[in-house]
Structure formats: structure tokens, C-alpha cells
C-alpha positions as CSV (number, residue, x, y, z in Angstrom):
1,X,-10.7,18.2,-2.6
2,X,-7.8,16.5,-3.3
3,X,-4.9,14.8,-1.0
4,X,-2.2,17.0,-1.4
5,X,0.9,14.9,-2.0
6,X,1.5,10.4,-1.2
7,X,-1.3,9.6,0.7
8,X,0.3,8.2,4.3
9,X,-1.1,5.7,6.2
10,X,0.1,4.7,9.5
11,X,0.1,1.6,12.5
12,X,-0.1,3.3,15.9
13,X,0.3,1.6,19.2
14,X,2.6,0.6,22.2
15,X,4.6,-1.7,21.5
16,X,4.9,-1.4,17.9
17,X,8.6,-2.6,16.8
18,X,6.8,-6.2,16.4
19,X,3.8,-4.9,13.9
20,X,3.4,-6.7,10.7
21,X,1.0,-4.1,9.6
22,X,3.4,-2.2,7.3
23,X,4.6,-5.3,5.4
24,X,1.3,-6.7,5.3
25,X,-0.5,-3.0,3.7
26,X,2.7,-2.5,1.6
27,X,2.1,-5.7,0.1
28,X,-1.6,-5.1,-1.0
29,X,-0.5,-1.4,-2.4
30,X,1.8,-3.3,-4.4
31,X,-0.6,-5.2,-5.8
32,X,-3.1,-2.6,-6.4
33,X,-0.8,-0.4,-8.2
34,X,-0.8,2.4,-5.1
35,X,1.9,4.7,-4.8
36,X,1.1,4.9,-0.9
37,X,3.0,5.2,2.3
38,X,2.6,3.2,5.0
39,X,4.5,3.3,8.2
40,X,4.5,2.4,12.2
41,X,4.6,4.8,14.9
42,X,4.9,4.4,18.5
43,X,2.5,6.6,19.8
44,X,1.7,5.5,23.8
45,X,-1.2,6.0,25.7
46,X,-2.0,9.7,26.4
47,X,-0.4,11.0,23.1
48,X,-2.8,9.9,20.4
49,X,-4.8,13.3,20.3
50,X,-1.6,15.2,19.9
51,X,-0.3,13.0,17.2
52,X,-3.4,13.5,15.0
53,X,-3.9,17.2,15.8
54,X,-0.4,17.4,13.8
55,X,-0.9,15.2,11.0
56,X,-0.9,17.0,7.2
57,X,-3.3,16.9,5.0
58,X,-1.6,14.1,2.9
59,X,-2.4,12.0,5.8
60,X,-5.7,9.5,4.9
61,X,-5.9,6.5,7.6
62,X,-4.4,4.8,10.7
63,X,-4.8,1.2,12.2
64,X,-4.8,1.3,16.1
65,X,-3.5,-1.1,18.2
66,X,-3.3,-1.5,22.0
67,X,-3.4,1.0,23.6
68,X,-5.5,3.2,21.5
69,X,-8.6,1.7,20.5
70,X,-10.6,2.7,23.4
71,X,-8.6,6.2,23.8
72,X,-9.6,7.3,20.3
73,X,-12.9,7.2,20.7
74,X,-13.5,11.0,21.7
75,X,-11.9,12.4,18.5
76,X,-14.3,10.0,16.2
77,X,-16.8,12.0,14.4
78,X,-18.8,9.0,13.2
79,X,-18.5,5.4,14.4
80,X,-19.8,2.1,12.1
81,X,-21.2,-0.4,13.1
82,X,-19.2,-2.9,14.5
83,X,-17.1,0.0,16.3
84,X,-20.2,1.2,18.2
85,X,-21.3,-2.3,19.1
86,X,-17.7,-3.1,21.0
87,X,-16.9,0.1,21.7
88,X,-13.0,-0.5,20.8
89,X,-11.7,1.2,17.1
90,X,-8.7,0.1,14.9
91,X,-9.5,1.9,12.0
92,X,-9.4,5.4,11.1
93,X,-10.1,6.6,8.2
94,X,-9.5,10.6,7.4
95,X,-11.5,12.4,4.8
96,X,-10.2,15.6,3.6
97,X,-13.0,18.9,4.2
98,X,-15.1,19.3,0.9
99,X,-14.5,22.8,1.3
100,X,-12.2,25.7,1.6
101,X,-11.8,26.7,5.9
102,X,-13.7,23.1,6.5
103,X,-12.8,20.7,8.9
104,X,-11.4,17.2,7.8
105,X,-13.9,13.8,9.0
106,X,-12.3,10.6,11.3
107,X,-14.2,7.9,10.7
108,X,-14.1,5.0,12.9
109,X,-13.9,1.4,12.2
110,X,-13.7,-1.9,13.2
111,X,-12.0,-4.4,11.3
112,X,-10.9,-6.8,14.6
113,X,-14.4,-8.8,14.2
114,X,-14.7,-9.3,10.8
115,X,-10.4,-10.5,10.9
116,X,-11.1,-13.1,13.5
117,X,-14.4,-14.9,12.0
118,X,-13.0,-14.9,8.6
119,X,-9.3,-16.2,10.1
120,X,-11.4,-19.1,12.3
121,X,-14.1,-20.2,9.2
122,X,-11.0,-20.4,6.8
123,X,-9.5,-22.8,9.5
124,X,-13.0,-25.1,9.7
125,X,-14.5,-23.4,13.0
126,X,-17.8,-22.6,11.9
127,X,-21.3,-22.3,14.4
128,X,-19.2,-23.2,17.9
129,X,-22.3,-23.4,20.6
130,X,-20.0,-22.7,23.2
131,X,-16.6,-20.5,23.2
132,X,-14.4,-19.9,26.2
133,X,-12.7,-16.6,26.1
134,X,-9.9,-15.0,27.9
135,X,-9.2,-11.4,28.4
136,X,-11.3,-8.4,28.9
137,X,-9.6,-5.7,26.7
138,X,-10.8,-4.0,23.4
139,X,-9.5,-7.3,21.7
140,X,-11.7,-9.6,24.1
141,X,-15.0,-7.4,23.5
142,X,-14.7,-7.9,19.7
143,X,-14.1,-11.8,20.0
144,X,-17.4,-11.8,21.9
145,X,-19.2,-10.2,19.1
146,X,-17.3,-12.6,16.6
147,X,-18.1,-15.4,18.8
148,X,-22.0,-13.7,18.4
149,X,-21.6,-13.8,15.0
150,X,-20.5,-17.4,14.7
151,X,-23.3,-18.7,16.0
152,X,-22.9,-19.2,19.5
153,X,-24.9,-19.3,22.6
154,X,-22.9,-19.3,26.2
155,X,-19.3,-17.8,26.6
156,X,-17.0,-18.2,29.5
157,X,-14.8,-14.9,30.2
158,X,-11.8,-16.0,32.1
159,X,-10.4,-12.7,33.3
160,X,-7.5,-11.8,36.0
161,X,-10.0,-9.7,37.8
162,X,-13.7,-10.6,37.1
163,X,-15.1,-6.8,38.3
164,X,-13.2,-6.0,35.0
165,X,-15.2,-8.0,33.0
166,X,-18.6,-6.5,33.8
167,X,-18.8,-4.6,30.3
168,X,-18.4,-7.9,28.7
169,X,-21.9,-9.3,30.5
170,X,-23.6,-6.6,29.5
171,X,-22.5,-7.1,26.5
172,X,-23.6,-10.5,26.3
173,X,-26.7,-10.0,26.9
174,X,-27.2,-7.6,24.2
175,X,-25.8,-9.6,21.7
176,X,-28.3,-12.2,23.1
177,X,-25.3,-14.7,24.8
178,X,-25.1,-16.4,28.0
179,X,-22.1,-14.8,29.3
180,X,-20.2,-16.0,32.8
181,X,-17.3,-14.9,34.2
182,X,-14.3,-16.5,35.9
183,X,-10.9,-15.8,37.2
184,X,-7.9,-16.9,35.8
185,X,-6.5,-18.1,39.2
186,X,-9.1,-20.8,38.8
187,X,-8.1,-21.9,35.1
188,X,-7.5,-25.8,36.4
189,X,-11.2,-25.8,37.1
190,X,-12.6,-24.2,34.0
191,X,-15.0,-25.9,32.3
192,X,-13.8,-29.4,31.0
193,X,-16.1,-28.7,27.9
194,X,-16.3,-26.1,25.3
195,X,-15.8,-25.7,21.5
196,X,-13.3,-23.0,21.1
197,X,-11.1,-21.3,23.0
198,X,-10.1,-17.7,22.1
199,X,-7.3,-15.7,24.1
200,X,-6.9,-12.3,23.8
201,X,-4.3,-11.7,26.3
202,X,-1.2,-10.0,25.6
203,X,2.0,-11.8,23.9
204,X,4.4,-12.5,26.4
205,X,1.7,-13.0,29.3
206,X,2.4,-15.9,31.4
207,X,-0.2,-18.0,33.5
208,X,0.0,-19.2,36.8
209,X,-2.2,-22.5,36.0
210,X,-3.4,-24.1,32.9
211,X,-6.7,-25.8,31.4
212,X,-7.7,-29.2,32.4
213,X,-5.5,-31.1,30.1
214,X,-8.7,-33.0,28.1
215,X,-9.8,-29.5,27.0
216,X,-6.5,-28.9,25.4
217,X,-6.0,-32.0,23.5
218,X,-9.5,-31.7,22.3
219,X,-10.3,-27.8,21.6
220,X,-9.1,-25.9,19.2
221,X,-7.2,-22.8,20.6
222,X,-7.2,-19.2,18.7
223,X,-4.7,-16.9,20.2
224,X,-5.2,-13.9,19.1
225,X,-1.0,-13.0,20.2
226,X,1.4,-13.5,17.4
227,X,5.0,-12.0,18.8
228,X,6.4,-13.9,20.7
229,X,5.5,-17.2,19.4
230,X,4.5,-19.3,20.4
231,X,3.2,-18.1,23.5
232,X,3.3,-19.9,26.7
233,X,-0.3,-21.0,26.4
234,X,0.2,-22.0,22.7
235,X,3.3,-24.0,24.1
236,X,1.2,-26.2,26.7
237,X,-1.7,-26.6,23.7
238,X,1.0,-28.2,21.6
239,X,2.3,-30.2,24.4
240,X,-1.1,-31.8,25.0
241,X,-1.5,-32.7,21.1
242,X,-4.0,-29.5,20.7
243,X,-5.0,-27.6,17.3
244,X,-3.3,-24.1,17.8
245,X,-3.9,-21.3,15.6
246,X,-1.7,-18.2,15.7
247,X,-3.2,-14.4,15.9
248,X,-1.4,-14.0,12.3
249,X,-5.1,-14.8,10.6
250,X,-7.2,-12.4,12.4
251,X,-4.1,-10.1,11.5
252,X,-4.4,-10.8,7.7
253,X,-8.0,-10.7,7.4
254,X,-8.6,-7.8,9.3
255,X,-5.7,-5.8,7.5
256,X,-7.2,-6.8,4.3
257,X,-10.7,-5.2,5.5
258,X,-8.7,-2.0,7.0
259,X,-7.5,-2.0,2.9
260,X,-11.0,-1.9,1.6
261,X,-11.9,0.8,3.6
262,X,-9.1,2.8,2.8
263,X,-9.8,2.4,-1.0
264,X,-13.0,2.5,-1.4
265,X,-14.3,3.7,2.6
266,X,-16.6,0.9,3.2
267,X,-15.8,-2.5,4.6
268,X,-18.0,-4.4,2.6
269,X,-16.9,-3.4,-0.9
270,X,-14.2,-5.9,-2.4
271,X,-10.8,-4.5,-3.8
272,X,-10.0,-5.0,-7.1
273,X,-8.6,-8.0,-7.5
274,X,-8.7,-8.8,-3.8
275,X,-7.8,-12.7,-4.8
276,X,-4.8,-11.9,-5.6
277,X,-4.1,-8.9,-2.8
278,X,-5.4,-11.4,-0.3
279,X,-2.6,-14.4,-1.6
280,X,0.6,-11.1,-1.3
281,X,-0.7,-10.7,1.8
282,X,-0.6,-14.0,3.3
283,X,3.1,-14.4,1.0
284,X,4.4,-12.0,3.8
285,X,3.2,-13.9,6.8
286,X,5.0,-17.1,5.6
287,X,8.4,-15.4,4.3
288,X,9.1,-13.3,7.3
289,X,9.2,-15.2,11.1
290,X,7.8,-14.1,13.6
291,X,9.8,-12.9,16.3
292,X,10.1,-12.5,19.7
């Protein structure tokens, strides 16, 4: 069966005035020669199931962002991978029924991995044996699992309230990582040694200490927030002389992943002429600011 009329795409979350996502998707259409839609919806938590029960048949995939990646999960029919592994989904893809009175397919996805190991190897971090994360949201379980897949061994959660960080562990362990947990009332005695730090808390978030000042002059820091920028932990990185790298990669790279599964529904398979999708992409990121 065929999608009756543009095929729509959508961003849902809360907040989502501050996506990049439609620029970013618009961008690769562009390129690809796609007559498609794609748009941002604020859609807050508790109102996700009506919004898709609605949605026309024109309608063929969202990208989910906080606070709908966990919340989606009962109205997936089949998870992949990666989205069964952390539990958390950003993509859904919608296939049309095959047949007259059938019932369409959500597919879930998740793209939030693959966006932030691609985003950190294209910036040299490659194999870190030991990664200290903060947060314990969807966002946090996938940087464990990209952490995983990078290579390393131990990770240090540094959460606001450690009972919350209990799925992480477990987590660990299954991915094969030494996994401890901390709160973030104790950041000045974190661990004076790691090789990466990854934050996953939200933009905007404040801290009521900050990391020994050797680790910030000599770690490189991911945060995975974008808007505002930078953040207030991005701000004392710079201060000390640190290597800061802004959310904006993870969003490129995973949004270019979303793209392949939207094209071709499988993560794997390259677009056609994803070069030179890839370079409109990133074009976006450094015309527009980013702003608060």
C-alpha cells in the first residue's frame, strides 16, 4: 500500500521550540530529492498515545525527545536492537498495513547510541577505559551503552539521587562494565581521574559544585545539551582550559541515522549520497546559533 499524500515526519517532545531537528531532516530531504514534510510538535508527557492514535495515514515517522522515549514504549510493536538494550526510543518509524482493514506497524528505534559514538570518534575519542557519566535519564542509559561500545571498562554515574540510578548498574553489568554510582552533591570529590566525561543532564541545569579542577583542564567533556549554550558546566570546562564538545554532534549523527531508517527502514543501510547529505547537515548546525 501506498502513503496517501506528502509523507510527514515529525520531532515530538517538551520543550521543543529549541529543536534543530526540522532544519537538520529538511536539509537531508533537500538533498535527497524528497518532497517530505517535517515538522515539531509539542506533545508533553501523558499525551503521546493520543497524538498517534490521530495521525493520518500520510503520516511515516517521528523522532522523540524528552519526555517520550521511555512513555512510547507500550505502543511499539517491535523494538531493534539498540532500543531493547536501553530501554529508551527516539525513533519511530510507521509502516502502512499491507492490506485492506489491517492495522499500520510502529517500529522502534534507537538512534541516540550510534549519534554519540560516531559524534565522539569524529572528535578523536576512541577506546576510553574509563568514562564518568552524569545523569540517569533515557539519554544517560544510551551513553552507557555508547560508552560499552567504545571500549570501556568502569563508569562513574554521578546522579542527584543514586536510588535512581539502579537501572544503570544493572545495566552495567550486562553490558559487562564496572558501574558505580555517586551523588552529585559530592561532585568536588569525584574521581580526580577518568578519560571522558559525558553529561546528560538537561540544558539549563545548574550544579551546586564542580569537578576537581585537574579533571577539567585535562578531560575532554561531551555534553550531550545544546540550548542554552554553553551550559553552566561547559562554562567552568572552558574556564579551566578544558576540551568541550557541544550535544550538536550526537544531534547530527543520530538525525542522520533517524534519515536512513526513514528511507530505507534499517539503520545500517547508507543513503544515497550520504557524503554529501551528511556535509547539508552539518551546513545547518554552523549557519544557525544556537540559542538560549
Amino acid at each position: 500500500m501506498t502513503t496517501v499524500g506528502t509523507p510527514r515526519f515529525a520531532v515530538l517532545g517538551s520543550p521543543i521550540l529549541h529543536s534543530r531537528s526540522p532544519a537538520l531532516h529538511r536539509a537531508a530531504y533537500q538533498v535527497l530529492g524528497l518532497k517530505w514534510r517535517y515538522e515539531a510538535h509539542e506533545v508533553r508527557s501523558g499525551e503521546l498515545a493520543s497524538f498517534i492514535d490521530v495521525l493520518g495515514p500520510e503520516w511515516r515517522g517521528l523522532s522523540l525527545t524528552m519526555p517520550l522515549k521511555h512513555e512510547v514504549l507500550p505502543l511499539i510493536d517491535d523494538l531493534d536492537r539498540m532500543a531493547e538494550l536501553t530501554g529508551a526510543v527516539n525513533t519511530v518509524l510507521i509502516t502502512p498495513p499491507s492490506h485492506e482493514g489491517g492495522a499500520r506497524t510502529l517500529s522502534g528505534y534507537n538512534t541516540d547510541v550510534a549519534g554519540l559514538v560516531r559524534a565522539l570518534t569524529e572528535n578523536g575519542v576512541e577506546r576510553p577505559p574509563h568514562v564518568t557519566l552524569l545523569g540517569a535519564g533515557a539519554t544517560a542509559t544510551s551513553a552507557l551503552v555508547a560508552a560499552a561500545v567504545l571500549g570501556a571498562e568502569g563508569v562513574d554515574v554521578i546522579v542527584r539521587d543514586p536510588a535512581k540510578a539502579m537501572p544503570l548498574r544493572e545495566l552495567g553489568r550486562t553490558l559487562g562494565l564496572t558501574v558505580t554510582v555517586s551523588a552529585l552533591a559530592d561532585l568536588a570529590d569525584a574521581r580526580p581521574t577518568s578519560d571522558l566525561v559525558i553529561s546528560t543532564l538537561p540544558g539549563g541545569s545548574t550544579l551546586s559544585g564542580e569537578f576537581p579542577p585537574a579533571l577539567r583542564r585535562s578531560v575532554p567533556l561531551f555534553d550531550v545539551a545544546y540550548s542554552p549554550w554553553p551550559s553552566a558546566l561547559a562554562t567552568s570546562w572552558q574556564a579551566s582550559g578544558g576540551t568541550v564538545l557541544s550535544g550538536l554532534g550526537m544531534l547530527l549523527h543520530q538525525a542522520l541515522i533517524q534519515d536512513r531508517i526513514f528511507v530505507a527502514g534499517d539503520p545500517l543501510i547508507p543513503l544515497e549520497g550520504e557524503t554529501e547529505v551528511l556535509a547539508a547537515m552539518r551546513g545547518v548546525l554552523s549557519r544557525d546559533p544556537v540559542e538560549g
